[in-house]
N, C-alpha and C positions, 0 to 999 in steps of 0.2 A: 504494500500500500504506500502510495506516495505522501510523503511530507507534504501537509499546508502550508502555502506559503504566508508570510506574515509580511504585513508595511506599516507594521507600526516605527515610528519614527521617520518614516517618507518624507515630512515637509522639510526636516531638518538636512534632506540627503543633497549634494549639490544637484541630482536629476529631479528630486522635488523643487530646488529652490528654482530650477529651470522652469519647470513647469508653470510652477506659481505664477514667476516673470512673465512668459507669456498669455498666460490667463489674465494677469494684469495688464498686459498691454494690450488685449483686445477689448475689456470692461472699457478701454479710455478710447478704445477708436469707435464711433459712428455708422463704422461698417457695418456691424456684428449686434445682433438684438444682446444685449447683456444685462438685462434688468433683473431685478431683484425678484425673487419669486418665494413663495410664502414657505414656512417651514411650522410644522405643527408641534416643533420641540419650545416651547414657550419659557423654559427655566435658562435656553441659552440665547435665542434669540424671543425676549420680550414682546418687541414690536409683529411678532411671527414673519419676520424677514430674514430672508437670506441672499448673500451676497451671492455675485456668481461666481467670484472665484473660491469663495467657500464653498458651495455648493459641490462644484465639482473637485475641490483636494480632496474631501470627504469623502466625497461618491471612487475616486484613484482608491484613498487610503481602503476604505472600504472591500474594493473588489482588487484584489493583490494580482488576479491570475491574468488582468489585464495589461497590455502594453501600454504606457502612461502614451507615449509619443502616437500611437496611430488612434488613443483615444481623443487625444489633442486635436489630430487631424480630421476625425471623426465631428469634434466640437465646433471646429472651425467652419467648416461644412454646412449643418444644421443651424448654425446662429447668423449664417452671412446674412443680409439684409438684399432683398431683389430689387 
């Protein structure tokens, strides 16, 4: 049986801190739908908001057996603006 893989500590990784960066830098471009979307965990985000680059380090962190980079590209993708 194969070992799970685990990410916990991913943000802190330099391919996390990569990640991050460009997730940041799509939130600021106009291109890319990147709005805030609701989060029903209310003890971490009060306002039930969630950023989008929180959204998806979590959603990385969360699902280990995914390729961060072709989910990136995956994101980039579905958030372009037509």
């Amino acid at each position: 049986m194969a070992a799970v893989k685990s990410r916990n500590g991913f943000a802190e990784t330099a391919e996390g801190q990569e990640i991050k960066h460009k997730l940041e830098l799509m939130a600021a471009d106009i291109a890319f739908n990147t709005k805030s979307s609701y989060s029903a965990n209310s003890v971490l985000h009060p306002d039930n908001s969630i950023t989008f680059v929180e959204k998806h380090m979590n959603y990385l962190i969360n699902h280990p057996s995914l390729e961060p980079s072709q989910y990136l590209a995956n994101v980039r993708l579905l958030t372009r603006l037509r």
